[in-house]
Structures are given as C-alpha cells and as structure tokens.
C-alpha positions as CSV (number, residue, x, y, z in Angstrom):
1,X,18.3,-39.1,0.1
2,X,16.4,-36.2,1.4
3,X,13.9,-36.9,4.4
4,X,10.9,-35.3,2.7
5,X,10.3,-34.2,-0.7
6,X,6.1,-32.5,-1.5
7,X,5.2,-34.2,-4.3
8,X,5.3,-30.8,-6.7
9,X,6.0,-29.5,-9.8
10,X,6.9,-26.1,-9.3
11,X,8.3,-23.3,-11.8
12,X,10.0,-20.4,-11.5
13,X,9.4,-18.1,-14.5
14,X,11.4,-14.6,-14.1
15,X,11.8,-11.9,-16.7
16,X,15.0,-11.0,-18.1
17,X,16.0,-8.0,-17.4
18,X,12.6,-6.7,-17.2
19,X,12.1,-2.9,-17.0
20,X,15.0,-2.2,-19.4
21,X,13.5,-4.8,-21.8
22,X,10.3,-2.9,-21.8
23,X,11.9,0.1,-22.3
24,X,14.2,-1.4,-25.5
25,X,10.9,-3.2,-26.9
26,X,9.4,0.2,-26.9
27,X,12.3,2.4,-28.0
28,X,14.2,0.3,-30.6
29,X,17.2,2.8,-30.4
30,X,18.0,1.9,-27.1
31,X,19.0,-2.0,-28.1
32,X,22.8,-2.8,-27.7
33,X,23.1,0.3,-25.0
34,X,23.8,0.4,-21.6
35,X,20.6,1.7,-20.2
36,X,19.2,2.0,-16.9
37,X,15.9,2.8,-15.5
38,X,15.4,5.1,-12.6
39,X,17.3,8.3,-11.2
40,X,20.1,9.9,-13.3
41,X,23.5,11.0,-12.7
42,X,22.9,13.3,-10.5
43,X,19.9,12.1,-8.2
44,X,18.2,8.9,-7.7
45,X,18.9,5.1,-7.4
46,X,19.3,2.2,-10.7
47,X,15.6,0.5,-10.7
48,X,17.1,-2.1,-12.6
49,X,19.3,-2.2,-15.9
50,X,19.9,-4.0,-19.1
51,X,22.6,-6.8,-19.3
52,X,24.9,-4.5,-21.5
53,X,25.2,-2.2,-18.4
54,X,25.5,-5.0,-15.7
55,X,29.2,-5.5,-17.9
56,X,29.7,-2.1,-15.9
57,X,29.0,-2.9,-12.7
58,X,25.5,-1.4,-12.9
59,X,23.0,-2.5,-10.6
60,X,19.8,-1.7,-9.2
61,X,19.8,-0.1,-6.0
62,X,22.8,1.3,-6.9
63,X,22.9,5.5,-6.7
64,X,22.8,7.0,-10.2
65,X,26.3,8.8,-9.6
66,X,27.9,5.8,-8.9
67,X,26.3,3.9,-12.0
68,X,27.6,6.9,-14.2
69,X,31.2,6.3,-12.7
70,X,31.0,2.6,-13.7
71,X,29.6,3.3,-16.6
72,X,30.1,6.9,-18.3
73,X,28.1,6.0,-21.8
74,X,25.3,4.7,-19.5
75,X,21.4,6.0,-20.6
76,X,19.0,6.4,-18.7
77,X,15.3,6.5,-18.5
78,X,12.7,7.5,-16.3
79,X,10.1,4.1,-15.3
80,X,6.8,3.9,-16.5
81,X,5.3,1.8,-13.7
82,X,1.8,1.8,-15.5
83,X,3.4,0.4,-18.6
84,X,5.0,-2.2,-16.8
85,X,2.3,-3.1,-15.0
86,X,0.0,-3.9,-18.3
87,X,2.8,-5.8,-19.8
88,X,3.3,-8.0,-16.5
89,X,-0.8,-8.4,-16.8
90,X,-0.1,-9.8,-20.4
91,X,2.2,-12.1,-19.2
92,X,0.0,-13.3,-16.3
93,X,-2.3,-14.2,-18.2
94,X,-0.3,-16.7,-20.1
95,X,0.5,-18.2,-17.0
96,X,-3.3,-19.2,-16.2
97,X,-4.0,-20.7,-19.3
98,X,-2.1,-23.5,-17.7
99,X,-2.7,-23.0,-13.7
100,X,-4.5,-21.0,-11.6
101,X,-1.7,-21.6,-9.4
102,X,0.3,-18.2,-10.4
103,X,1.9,-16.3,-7.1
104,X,3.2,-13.7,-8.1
105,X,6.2,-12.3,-6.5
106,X,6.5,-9.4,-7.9
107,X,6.1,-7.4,-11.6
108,X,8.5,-9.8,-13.4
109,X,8.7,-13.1,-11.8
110,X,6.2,-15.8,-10.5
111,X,5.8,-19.4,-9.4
112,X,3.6,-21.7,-10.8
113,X,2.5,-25.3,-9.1
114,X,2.2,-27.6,-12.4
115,X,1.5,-30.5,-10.8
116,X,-1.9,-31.2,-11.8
117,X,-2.5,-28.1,-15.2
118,X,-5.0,-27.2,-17.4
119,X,-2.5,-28.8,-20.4
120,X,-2.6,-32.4,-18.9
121,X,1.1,-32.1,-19.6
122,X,2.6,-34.2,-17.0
123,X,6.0,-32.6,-18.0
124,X,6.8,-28.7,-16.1
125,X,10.4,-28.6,-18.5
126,X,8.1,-28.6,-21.5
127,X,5.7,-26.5,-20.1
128,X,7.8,-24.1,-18.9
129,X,9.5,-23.9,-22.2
130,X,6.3,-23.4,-24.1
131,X,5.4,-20.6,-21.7
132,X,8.7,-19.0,-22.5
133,X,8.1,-19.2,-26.0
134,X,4.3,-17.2,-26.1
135,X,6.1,-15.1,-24.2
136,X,8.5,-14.2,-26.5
137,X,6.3,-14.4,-29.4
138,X,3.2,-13.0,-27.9
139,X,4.2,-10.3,-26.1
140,X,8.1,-10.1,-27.4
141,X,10.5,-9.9,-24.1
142,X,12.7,-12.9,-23.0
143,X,12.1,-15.1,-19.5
144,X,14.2,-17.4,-17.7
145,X,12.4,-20.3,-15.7
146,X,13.8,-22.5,-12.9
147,X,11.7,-26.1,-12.5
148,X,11.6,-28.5,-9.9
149,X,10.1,-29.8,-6.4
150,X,9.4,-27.1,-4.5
151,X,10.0,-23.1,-4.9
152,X,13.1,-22.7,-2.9
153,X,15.1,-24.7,-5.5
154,X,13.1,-23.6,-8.8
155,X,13.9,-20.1,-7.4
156,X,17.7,-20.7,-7.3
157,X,17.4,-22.9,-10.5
158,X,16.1,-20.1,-12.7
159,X,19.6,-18.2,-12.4
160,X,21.5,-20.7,-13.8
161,X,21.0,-19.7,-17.5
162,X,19.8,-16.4,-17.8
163,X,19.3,-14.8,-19.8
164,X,17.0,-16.6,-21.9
165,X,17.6,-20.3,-20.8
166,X,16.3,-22.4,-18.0
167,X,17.5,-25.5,-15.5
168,X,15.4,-28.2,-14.3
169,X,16.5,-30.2,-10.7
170,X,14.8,-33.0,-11.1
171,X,14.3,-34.6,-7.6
172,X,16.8,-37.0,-7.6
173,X,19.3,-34.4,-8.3
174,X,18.1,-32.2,-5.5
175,X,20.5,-33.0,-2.9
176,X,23.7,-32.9,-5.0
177,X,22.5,-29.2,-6.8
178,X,21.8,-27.9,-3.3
179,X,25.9,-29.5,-2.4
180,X,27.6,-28.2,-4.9
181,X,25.7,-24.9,-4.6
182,X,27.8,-21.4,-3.7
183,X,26.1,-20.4,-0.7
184,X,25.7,-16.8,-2.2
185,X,23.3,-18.5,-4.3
186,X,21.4,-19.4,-1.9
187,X,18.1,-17.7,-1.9
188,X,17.7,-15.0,0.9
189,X,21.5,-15.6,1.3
190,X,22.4,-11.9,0.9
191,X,26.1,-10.6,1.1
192,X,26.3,-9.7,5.2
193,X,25.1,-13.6,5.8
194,X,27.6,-15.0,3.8
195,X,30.4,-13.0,4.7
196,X,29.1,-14.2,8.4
197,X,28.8,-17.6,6.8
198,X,32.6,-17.7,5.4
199,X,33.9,-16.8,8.5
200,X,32.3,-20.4,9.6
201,X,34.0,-22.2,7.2
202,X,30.6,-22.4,5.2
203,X,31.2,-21.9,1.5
204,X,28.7,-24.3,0.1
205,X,25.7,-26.2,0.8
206,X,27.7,-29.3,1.3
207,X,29.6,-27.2,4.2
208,X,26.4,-25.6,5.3
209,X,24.7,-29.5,5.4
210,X,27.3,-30.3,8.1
211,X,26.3,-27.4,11.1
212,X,23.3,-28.7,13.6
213,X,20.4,-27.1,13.5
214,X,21.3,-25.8,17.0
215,X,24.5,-24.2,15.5
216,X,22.6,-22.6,12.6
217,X,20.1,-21.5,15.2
218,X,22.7,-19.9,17.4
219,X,24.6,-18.0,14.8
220,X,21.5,-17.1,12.3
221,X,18.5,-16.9,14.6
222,X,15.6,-18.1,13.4
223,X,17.0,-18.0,9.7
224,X,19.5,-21.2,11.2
225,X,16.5,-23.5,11.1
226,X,15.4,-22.3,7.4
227,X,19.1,-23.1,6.0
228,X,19.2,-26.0,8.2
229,X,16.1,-27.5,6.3
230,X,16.3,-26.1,2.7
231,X,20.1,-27.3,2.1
232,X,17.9,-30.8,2.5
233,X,15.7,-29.9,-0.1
234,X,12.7,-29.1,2.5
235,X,10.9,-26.5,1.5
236,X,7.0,-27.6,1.9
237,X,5.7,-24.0,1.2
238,X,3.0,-24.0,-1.4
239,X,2.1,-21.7,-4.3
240,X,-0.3,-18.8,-3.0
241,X,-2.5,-18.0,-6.0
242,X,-3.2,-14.7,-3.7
243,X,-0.3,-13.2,-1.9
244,X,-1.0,-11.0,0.9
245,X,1.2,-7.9,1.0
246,X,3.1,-7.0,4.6
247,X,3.5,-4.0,4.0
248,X,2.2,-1.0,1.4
249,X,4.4,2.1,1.2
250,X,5.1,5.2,-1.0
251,X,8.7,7.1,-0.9
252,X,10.5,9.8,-2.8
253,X,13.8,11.2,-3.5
254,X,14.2,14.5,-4.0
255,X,16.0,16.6,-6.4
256,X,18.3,18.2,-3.8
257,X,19.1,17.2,-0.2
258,X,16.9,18.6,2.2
259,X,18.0,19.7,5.7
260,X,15.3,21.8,6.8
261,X,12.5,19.6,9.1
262,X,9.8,22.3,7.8
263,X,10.7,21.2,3.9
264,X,10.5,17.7,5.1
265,X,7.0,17.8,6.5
266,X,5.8,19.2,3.0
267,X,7.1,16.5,1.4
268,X,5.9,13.8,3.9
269,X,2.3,15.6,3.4
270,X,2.5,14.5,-0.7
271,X,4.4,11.2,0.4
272,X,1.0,10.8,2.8
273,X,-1.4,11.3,0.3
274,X,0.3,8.6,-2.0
275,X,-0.1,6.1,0.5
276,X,-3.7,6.9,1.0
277,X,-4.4,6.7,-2.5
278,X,-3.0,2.9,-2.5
279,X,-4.5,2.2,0.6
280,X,-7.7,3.3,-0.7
281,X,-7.7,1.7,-3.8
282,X,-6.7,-2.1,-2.2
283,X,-8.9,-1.4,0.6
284,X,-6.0,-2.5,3.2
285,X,-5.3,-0.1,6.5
286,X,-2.4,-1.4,9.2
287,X,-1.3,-0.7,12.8
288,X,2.3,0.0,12.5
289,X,4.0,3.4,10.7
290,X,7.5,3.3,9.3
291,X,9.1,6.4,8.5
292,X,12.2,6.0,6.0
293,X,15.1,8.2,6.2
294,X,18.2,7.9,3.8
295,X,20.4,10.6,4.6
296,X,22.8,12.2,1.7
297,X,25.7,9.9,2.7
298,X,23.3,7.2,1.7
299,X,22.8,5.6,5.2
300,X,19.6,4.6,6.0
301,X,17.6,4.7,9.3
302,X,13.9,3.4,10.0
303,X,11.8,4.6,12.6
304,X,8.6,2.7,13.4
305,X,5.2,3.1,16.0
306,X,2.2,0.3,16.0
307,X,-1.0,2.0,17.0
308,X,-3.8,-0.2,19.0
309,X,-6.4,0.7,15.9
310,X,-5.7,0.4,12.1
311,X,-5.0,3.6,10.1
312,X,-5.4,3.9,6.3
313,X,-6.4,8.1,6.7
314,X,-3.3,10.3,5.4
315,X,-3.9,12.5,8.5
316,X,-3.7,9.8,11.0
317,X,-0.8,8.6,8.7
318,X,1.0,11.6,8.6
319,X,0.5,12.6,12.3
320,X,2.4,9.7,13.4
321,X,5.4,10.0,10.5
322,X,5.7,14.0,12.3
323,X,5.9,12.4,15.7
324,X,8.5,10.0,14.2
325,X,10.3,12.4,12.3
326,X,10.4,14.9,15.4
327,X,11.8,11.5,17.3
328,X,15.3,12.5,17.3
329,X,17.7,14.5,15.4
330,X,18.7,14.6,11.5
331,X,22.3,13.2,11.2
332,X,22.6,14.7,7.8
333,X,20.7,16.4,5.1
334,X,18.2,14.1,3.8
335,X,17.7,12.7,0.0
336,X,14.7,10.4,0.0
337,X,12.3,10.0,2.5
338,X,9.5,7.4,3.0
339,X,6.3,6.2,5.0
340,X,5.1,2.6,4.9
341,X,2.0,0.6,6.8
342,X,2.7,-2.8,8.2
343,X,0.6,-4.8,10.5
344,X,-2.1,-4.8,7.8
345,X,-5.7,-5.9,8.1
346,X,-5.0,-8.3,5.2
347,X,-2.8,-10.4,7.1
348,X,-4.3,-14.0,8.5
349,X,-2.6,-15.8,11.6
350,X,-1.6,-19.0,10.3
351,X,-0.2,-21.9,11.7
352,X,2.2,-23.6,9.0
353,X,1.6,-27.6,8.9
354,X,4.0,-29.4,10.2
355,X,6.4,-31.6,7.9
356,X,6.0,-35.0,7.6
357,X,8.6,-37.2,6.1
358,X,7.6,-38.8,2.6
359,X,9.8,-41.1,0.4
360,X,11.6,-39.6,-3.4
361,X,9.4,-40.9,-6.5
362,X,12.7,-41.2,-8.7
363,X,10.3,-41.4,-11.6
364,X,8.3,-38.4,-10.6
365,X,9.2,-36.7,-14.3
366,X,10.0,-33.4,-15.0
C-alpha cells in the first residue's frame, strides 16, 4: 500500500499528434502522408510529425536532413504558431466547462483536477471521455487522456493508448502500474538517466522501488529523492490553474551556417527585438541572459549572466548576449542561435508543504 495518496482526481488530456493534425484538418491532401512540421531537408529541426512519419523514425527535434534520410517521401510544412494557438484556445475552453482547474503545460496537453467539477460527475474516466469526444466533434482533432490520483501517474497513463484511447490507474492499482512500469516511461526519465539507470541494475519501477533514497540521492542528485517518492505513487503537486513561466526566449536557425561574429550580432539584434516584443506583451522582465549556441555539427553550448536588476529592454538584452557571445571562441560555424530571460519577476518563492501520510480510499471511483 502506498504511504500517502492526495485524495485527487486528476487528468491528463494530450493531443494526438497535434501540429501535424492541424495541419491535415486544414489541408485534407496531406491525410495518410508522412508530414512533418518545421525545417526542411536542408535546414531546420522536426517541430513535431504525424504518426505515419513516426513509422520512419521521424521525430521532433530531430534535424530536417536526418528526417529526409529516414524518411525520403516525408512532406513538410512550415508551423503556423498563431493557428495553433486559436485552436488550443478552442480546446481550452472545453476544458473549463468542467473545471477551472486547467494547467496547461503547454499548446496541446493539460491537467485537469476533477475532483470536485462543474458536471457533479463523480467519475474523471467518463469525463475524460466526454471531453475527448467534443473534442473530436467540436473542434475535429483526436486527444489521448491519462486519469488517476495525482499528475505524475495520469501523465505516464495517457501514453498507454495513443493515439486516440486513454488508461485510468485507479488508486488501488497505483503501486503495481508504477512496478511493472519501464523506467523509460517514467516521466522526466529521459534517455542519458536511464542508460545511467541500467547500468544500476534499474530497469523498472519495481527495481527502482528497491534503492534508498540515499542511493538515489547519491547517483541522481536531487532528482534521487523525486524517483525515490513517485515509484510510491507520491506525487502531492497540485493543478496550477496559472502556470508561471521560468523562462521566455526567442531563437532562430538560419538558412546557412554563419561563421562570421559580425553576421551573428545582426541576427542576435532581430533575435533581441523578438524577445522584447514577448516580454512586452506578458509584462514579465528577468535577471539572468542565456545565449544559445548550436554549432553546425549540431552541438549545443549555453552561456548564461544574472544581472543584480531585471531587464526586459532589447538593448539591455542584447548588450549582455554580445558580452556573452564575445565570451570565448566559436568552435564551429553556427546554425541557430538563441537568447532567453530566466530569473523572471513572475516567479514567487514558495515553500512546498510537507507530505503527510493519509490512508487509500479503495472505493475512491474513477
């Protein structure tokens, strides 16, 4: 039995495939083809892709060259953030007609705390299937929900049966689901941990369940104590109706690799201004500049500076992202480069609650 279980009803709603289903609901021609959004093959990176091209190997974050290797009948299209943007607003907007408890994690997925809803539906598997369905009729794309005690699990859950399908854990089936769980699929699990994590006989969360705390701790730093606790179904973090951003950035890849430091200040003068225009229009300013370097071998390299004052002015901004760029040396020619504001005004000091233990409600229905 786990030691502590919040008393939730959280789900994980999380679009299918979601720029590339725009892009299909909008185009009909492109339906059945591998299509990916973002870059080409010659520049660029894979914002995301439909399902036909993830048969290739296509990915997001992958380079466009590489995607048109895996794939060589791949299509691609160029995003329409704006578009997206109104159609996740559509979608949001389903989701308080039975919460106010929406937090958004990003464009195409969100958590929702059911517990107590505007439906009076004491069950989040029905109303996470209802929501699914207006989604599909109302605004005609395809979601994939994961439903249970807190978001850690419904996060993991809502992989199960994509596309289109959804898994509820109900709690008493919490600590088995996390056992028998592949620790890739862990959440925040990425491929460097668990190759780490393999190498310490840890291939599941019933393995993972055996290391101390201390040993987690020791080999994972402060990320020991988070797998430590979630593999026991603790996860007490609640839904934030309004999510404060850490950071606020703007970035570009260019259209040929730049190795002059003179073209690169031109371009970090239009990067700057971006910013500013986002900064301006959510009001936020923040103390430390990032500069983002990824070099045409497509290594990347970060180079940082916190100020004793906030910033949100693109000549402040930009004065600092020279100094950084000047910082040391250009390994290579450079193919994207990027500025970003952390440290942010919007962000409130916050001491989490501690965890107190509370018994399983077996009949706590989902």
């Amino acid at each position: 039995m786990p030691e502590e279980f919040p008393l939730r009803k959280i789900i994980h709603v999380d679009m299918d495939a979601f720029y590339a289903s725009v892009e299909e609901m909008d185009n009909p021609e492109l339906k059945g083809k591998p299509l990916a959004v973002g870059g080409n093959e010659v520049r660029g990176v894979v914002s995301a892709a439909n399902y036909e091209a993830r048969k290739f190997g296509v990915r997001s974050a992958m380079s466009g060259v590489m995607a048109k290797r895996n794939c060589p009948h791949l299509t691609f299209v160029k995003p329409r953030y704006n578009r997206y943007k109104e159609i996740s607003k559509q979608i949001r907007n389903i989701f308080f007609d039975y919460t106010d408890l929406v937090e958004p994690l990003s464009l195409d997925e969100a958590y929702l705390d059911v517990t107590v809803n505007k439906k009076g539906n004491p069950s989040a598997t029905l109303i996470a299937q209802e929501i699914r369905k207006r989604i599909q009729d109302e605004v005609g794309l395809k979601a994939s929900a994961g439903i249970s005690v807190n978001k850690f699990v419904a996060k993991v859950a809502s992989d199960f049966n994509k596309p289109n399908g959804q898994k509820t854990v109900n709690p008493e089936e919490v600590l088995q689901f996390l056992e028998d769980l592949e620790i890739r699929s862990f959440f925040g699990v990425g491929k460097v941990t668990a190759e780490k994590m393999y190498k310490l006989g840890i291939f599941t969360g019933k393995e993972l369940k055996t290391k101390s705390e201390e040993f987690l701790i020791e080999n994972f730093g402060k990320s020991g104590s988070h797998y430590h606790k979630v593999v026991r179904g603790i996860h007490n973090g609640a839904v934030k109706p309004h999510r404060v951003p850490k950071s606020v950035g703007a970035e570009r890849t260019f259209s040929e690799n730049l190795s002059s430091e003179i073209f690169m200040l031109e371009r970090l003068e239009h990067i700057a201004n971006e910013l500013e225009r986002r900064l301006s229009k959510t009001k936020i300013a923040g103390k430390t500049v990032t500069l983002k370097i990824k070099y045409s071998d497509f290594t990347l390299q970060t180079r940082s500076k916190t100020l004793p004052y906030f910033v949100s002015n693109k000549s402040l901004i930009l004065e600092v992202a020279k100094e950084l760029l000047y910082q040391e040396k250009m390994e290579n020619s450079v193919r994207l480069l990027g500025i970003s504001l952390a440290n942010l005004n919007t962000e409130k000091k916050k001491t989490e609650p501690k965890e107190e233990s509370v018994s399983v409600q077996l009949k706590f229905e989902f």
